[in-house]
Every structure is written in structure tokens, then in C-alpha cells.
C-alpha positions as CSV (number, residue, x, y, z in Angstrom):
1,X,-45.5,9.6,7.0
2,X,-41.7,9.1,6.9
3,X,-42.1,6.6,9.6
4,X,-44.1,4.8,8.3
5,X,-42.6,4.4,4.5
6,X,-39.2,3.0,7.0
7,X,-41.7,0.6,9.0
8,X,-43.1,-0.8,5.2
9,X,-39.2,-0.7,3.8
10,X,-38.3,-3.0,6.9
11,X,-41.4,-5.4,6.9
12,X,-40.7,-6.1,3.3
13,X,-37.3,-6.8,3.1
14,X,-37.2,-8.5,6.9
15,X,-40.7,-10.5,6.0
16,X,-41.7,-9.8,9.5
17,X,-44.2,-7.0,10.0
18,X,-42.7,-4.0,11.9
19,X,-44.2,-0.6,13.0
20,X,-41.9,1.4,15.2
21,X,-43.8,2.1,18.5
22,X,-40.7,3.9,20.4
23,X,-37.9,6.3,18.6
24,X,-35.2,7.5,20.6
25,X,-32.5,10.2,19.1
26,X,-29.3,8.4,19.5
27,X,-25.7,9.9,18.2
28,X,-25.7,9.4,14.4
29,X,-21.6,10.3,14.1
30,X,-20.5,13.4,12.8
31,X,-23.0,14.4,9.8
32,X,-26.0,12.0,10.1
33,X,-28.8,12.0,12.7
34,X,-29.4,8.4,14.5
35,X,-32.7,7.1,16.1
36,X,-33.2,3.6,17.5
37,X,-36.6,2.6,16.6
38,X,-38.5,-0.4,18.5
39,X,-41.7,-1.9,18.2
40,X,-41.8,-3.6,21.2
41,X,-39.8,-6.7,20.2
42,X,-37.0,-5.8,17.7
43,X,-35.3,-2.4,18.0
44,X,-33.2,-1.5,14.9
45,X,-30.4,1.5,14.3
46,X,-31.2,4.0,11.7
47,X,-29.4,6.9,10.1
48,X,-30.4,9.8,8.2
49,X,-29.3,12.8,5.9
50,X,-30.7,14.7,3.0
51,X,-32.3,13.1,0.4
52,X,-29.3,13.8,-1.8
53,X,-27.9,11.4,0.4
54,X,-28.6,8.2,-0.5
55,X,-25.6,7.1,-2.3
56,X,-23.3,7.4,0.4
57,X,-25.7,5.4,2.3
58,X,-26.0,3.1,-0.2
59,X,-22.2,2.8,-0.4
60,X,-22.4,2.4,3.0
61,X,-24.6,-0.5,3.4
62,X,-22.9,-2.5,0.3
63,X,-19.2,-2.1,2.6
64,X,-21.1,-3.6,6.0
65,X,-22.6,-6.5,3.7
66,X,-19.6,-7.3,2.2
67,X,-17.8,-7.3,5.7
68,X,-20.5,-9.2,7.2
69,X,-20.1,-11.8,4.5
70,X,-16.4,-12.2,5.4
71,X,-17.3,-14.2,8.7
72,X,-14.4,-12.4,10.9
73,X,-15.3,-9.4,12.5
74,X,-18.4,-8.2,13.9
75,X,-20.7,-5.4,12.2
76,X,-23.7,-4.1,12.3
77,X,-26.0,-6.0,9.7
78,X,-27.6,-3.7,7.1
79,X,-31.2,-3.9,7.0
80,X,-32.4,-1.4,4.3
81,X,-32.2,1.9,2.6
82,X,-34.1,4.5,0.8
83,X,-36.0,8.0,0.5
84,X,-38.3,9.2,2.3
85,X,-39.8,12.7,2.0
86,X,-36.8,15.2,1.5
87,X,-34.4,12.5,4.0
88,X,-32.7,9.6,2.7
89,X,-32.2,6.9,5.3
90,X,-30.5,3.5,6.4
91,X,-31.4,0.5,9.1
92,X,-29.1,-1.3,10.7
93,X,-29.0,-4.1,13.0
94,X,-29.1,-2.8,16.5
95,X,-25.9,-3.9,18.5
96,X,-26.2,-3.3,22.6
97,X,-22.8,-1.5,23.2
98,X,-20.4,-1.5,26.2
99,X,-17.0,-0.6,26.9
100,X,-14.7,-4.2,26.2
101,X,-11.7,-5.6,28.1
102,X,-8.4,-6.3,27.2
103,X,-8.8,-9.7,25.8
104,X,-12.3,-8.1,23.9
105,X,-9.4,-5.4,21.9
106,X,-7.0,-8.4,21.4
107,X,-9.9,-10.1,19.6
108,X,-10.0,-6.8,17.7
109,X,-6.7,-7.3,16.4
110,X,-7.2,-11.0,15.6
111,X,-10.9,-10.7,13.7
112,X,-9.6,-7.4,11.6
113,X,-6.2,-9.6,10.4
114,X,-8.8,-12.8,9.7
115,X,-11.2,-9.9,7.3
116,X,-7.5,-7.8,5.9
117,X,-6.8,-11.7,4.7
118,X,-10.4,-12.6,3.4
119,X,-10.2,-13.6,-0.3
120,X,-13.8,-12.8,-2.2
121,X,-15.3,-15.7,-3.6
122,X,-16.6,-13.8,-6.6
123,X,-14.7,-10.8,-8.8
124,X,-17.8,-8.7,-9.1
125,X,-16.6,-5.7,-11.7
126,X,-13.0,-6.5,-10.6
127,X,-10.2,-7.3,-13.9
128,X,-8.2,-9.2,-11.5
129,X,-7.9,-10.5,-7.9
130,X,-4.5,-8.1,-7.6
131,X,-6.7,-4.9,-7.9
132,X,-7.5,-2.0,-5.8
133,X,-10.5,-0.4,-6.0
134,X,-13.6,-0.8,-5.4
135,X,-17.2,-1.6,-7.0
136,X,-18.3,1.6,-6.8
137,X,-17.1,5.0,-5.3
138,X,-18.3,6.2,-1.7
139,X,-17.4,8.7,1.1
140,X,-14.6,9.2,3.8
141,X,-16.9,11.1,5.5
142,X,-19.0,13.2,3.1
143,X,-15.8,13.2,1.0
144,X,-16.6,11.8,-2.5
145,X,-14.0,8.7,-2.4
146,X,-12.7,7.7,-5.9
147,X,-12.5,3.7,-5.7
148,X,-11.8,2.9,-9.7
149,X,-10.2,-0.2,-9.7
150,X,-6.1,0.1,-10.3
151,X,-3.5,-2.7,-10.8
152,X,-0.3,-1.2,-9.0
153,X,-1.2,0.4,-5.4
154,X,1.4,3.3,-5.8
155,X,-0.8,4.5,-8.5
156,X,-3.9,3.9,-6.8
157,X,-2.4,5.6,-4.1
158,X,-1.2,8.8,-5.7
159,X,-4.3,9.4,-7.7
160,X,-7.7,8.4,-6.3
161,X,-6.0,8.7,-2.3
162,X,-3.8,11.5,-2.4
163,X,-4.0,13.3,-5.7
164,X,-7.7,13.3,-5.3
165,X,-7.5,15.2,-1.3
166,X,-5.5,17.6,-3.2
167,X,-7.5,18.5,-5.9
168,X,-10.0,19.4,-3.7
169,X,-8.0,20.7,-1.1
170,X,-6.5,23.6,-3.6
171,X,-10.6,24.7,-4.0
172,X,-10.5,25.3,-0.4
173,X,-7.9,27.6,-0.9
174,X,-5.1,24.9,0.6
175,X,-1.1,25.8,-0.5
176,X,0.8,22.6,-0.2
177,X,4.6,23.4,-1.5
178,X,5.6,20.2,-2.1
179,X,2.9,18.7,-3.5
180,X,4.3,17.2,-6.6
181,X,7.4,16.4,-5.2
182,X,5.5,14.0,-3.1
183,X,3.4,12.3,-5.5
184,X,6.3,11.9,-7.8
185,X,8.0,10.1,-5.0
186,X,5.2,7.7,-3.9
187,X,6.4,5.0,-6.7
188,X,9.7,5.1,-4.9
189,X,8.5,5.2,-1.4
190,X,6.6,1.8,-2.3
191,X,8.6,0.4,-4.4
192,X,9.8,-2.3,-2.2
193,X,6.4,-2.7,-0.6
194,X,3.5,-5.1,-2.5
195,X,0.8,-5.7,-0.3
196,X,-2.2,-7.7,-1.3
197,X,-5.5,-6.0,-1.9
198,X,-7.3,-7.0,1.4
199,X,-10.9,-5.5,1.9
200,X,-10.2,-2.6,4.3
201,X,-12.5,-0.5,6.5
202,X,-11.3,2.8,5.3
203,X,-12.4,5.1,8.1
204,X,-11.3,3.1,11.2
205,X,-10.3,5.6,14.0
206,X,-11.5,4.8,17.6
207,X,-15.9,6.3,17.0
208,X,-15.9,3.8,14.7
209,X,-15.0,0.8,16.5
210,X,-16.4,-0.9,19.8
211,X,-17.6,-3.6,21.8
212,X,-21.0,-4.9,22.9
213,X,-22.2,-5.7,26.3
214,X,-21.1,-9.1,26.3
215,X,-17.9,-7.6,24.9
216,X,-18.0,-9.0,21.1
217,X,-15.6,-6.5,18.8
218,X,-17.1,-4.4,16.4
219,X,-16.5,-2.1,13.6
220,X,-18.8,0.1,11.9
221,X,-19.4,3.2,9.8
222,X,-17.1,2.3,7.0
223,X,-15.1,3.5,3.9
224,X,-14.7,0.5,2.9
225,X,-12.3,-0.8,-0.6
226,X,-9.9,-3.3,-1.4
227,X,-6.8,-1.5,-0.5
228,X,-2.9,-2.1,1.6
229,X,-4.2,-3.4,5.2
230,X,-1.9,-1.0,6.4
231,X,-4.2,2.2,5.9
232,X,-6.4,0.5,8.7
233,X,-3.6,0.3,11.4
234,X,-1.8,3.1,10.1
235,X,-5.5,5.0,11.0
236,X,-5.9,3.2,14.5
237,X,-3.0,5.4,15.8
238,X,-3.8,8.7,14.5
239,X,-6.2,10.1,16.7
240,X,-4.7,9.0,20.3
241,X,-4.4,5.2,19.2
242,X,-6.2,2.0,20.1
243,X,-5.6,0.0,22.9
244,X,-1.7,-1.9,22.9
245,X,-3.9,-5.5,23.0
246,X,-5.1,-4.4,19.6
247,X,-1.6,-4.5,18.1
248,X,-0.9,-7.6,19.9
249,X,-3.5,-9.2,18.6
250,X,-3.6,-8.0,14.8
251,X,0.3,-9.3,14.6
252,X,-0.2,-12.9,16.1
253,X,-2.8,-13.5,13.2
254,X,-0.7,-11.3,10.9
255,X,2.6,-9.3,11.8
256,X,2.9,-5.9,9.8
257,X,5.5,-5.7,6.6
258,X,9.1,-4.2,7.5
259,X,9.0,-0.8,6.9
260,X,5.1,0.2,8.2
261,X,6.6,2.6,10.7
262,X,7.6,5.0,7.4
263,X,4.6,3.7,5.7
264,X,1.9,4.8,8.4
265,X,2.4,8.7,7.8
266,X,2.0,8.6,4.5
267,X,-1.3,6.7,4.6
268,X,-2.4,9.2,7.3
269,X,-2.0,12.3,5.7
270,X,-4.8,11.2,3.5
271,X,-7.4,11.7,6.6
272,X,-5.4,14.9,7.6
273,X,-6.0,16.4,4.1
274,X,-9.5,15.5,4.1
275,X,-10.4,16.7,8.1
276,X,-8.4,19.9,6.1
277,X,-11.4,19.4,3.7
278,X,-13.8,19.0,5.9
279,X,-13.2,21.2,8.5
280,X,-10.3,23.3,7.7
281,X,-8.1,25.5,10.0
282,X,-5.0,23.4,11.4
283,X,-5.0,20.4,9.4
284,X,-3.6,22.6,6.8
285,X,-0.4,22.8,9.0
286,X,-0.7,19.6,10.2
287,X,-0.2,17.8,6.2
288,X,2.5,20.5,5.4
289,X,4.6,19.1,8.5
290,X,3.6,15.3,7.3
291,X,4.7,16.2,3.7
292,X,8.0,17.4,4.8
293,X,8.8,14.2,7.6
294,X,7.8,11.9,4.2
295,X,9.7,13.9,1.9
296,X,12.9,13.3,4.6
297,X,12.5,10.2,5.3
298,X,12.3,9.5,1.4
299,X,15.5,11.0,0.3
């Protein structure tokens, strides 16, 4: 029954009749479960989670289509989304993937500067073009993240990035000494630094970006807000980094700000507070020892 309420979802919005005739169990990331479905001639990617789930998907399908509206970098194209039975679900376009070549991660680098710079041709719910924020709020993860659109980025920052990890970090029983010394300091730390909002992928470590067969870059499971470019690459090089071409690529389009080297841990510690949310153990080390290397570098 299930499959069938997704086949009827994807015939109607595609116009094309569709009835999945093979399902394969594919890897769906770290909390989903993924299936590629095919009925012989189209084969499409599709997600699922508990019915209580449908937000994040929706979230998640509104930050591909407003990346694939961009025109710059590859993702997959959302198809649909919905509920079915006790599971909530998402289709996405099915992309073929293989393992890319140098010049495949310096066009990486090049398409993610070309969507950091993209300019929307509409405001939506935004007050201003200079905001950060988003439309609505999503998930890092399954992390609720807080996207309520903010003027100055330091504030943004503190409070819906940082402040927020925090919060929910002390529920978990976290101890973070310096805590408010930090946030005090991030309107200091930035002070010198005004980046323009660019629409940023939010989540990009290395499971969430690849290339095809034919070696076409792509990006994919994302967090996605309008937010310092910087978050992205500063997130490329905390779990093991991506490929040097990357960087070379990214800066011929558009070099990094003076200063990103200091930046880049403080934008990280965000993801190390919430793996410390997610997942606990280490992590809470880990942002203690980032807190204090921030804190130093600071004063």
C-alpha cells in the first residue's frame, strides 16, 4: 500500500504514469533508509523516516529546489514528498554515481563559488537582501536548525548557530566553561568580517558531496540557509578534508576573506557541538579544546 500511494504521488506531480516494478535498499545516510525504485524506464531515489518526519524532508526538498534553481552546481532534483502509512518519504532524481577526477573536484570548487555568489531573484519572507536566515527552519541532521532571518551575522551566529547547540547541549548533560565568554566574544571576533549572505549548503562534509559516472560534481543532503560562504569550506576540512583541486578551484572563481584560517574553527565547532548532540562521548572534549584555541586566538 505504501508503494503504491509513492507510485500515485510521482505520477501526479511528474504527469507520467509510474509504478515501481524493482526496489533496491540503497544507503539512505545516517538516519534515513534509501531505496531506488524503477519501473523499468525511470529509476528515482527515495528516502524515508517516521511519519513525524516530514518536515525535515520537506525542508529538505525546498533547500535542493532552491539550489537547483541557482544553475551552478549539480543536485539531485526533488521529485515529491509525503506520508504514507506510519513513514514519511521523499523522491529524488536518481544520479548514477562514480568516484570523479581531479579536474571533476576543481569543478567542485568553481560551481560551489558560482551558487555561494547566486543572488535570488525574489525576497520570499526575507526584510532585506543583507539577511541571514532562512524561509523556514530545518535540520543539521535531525538537529532542529533555527533559520529566523537576522540582519547582522555575528548575531545570527551566536544565537540560532551556536547559542542554540548549547542550549541543547546542557540537556544532554554537556559542561562547557567558557561558554559565555565565547558568545560575548563572537561580535569581536567578526567584527572586521562582513560577508554577504550567500545560500550555503549547511551540512557539506565529504557523504554529502560526489560525482557521477561521467564525473559531473554534486552536492546533496543539505542544511541549506542564507549564511557566511565560509561555514561551507570551513566544513569541507573537518572530517579529513576534500580534495586540494577543490580549494583551487573554489578561489579562482572566488578567493576566501583574510582572516578565514581563525574563522574556520569557530564555524566548525557548530557541527562538533551538535555530533556532541547527536552522538555524544568525545565531541564533548573535542568543543572544549575548540572553545579554548578560539578564546586564544581572540584575546
Amino acid at each position: 500500500m505504501m508503494w503504491t500511494e509513492i507510485d500515485a504521488n510521482i505520477s501526479q506531480v511528474t504527469g507520467e504514469k509510474f509504478q515501481s516494478s524493482q526496489r533496491r535498499s540503497v544507503g539512505g545516510g545516517c538516519i534515513n533508509q534509501g531505496y531506488s525504485v524503477c519501473d523499468g524506464e525511470r529509476t528515482y531515489f527515495v528516502k524515508f523516516n517516521q511519519a513525524s518526519q516530514i518536515a525535515m524532508f520537506e525542508a529538505e526538498a525546498l533547500g535542493l529546489q532552491q539550489m537547483y534553481q541557482t544553475a551552478t552546481i549539480r543536485v539531485p532534483k526533488p521529485i515529491c514528498w509525503g506520508t504514507a502509512g506510519d513513514s514519511s518519504y521523499v523522491v529524488l532524481e536518481w544520479l548514477e554515481m562514480g568516484s570523479g577526477n581531479t579536474k571533476s573536484w576543481e569543478e567542485m570548487g568553481r560551481k560551489l563559488a558560482a551558487m555561494h555568489r547566486w543572488n535570488p531573484p525574489r525576497l520570499g519572507k526575507r526584510g532585506s537582501q543583507e539577511s541571514f536566515g532562512w524561509d523556514i527552519n530545518n535540520t543539521i541532521g535531525s538537529t532542529p536548525q533555527v533559520n529566523i532571518w537576522t540582519a547582522d551575522w555575528a548575531e545570527f551566529y551566536a544565537k540560532y548557530r551556536l547559542g542554540y547547540q548549547f542550549q541543547l547541549a546542557r540537556r544532554k548533560g554537556g559542561h562547557f566553561p567558557q561558554e559565555k565568554e565565547l558568545l560575548e566574544a563572537i561580535p569581536e571576533i567578526l567584527a572586521d568580517h562582513k560577508p554577504q549572505p550567500s545560500l550555503v549548503h549547511g551540512d557539506l562534509w565529504g557523504g554529502n558531496a560526489g560525482c557521477t559516472v561521467s564525473g559531473e560534481p554534486v552536492i546533496f543532503d543539505p542544511a541549506a540557509y542564507f549564511g557566511d560562504r565560509e561555514v561551507d569550506i570551513a566544513m569541507t576540512e573537518l572530517f579529513g578534508g576534500f580534495s586540494a583541486a577543490f580549494y583551487r578551484g573554489y578561489n579562482e572563481v572566488w578567493r576566501l576573506d583574510q582572516g578565514y584560517e581563525q574563522r574556520k574553527t569557530l564555524y566548525n565547532l557548530y557541527h562538533i557541538l551538535n555530533h556532541f548532540n547527536l552522538f555524544g562521548g568525545s565531541y564533548l572534549s573535542q568543543a572544549n579544546r575548540m572553545i579554548s584555541q578560539i578564546l586564544a586566538i581572540s584575546r
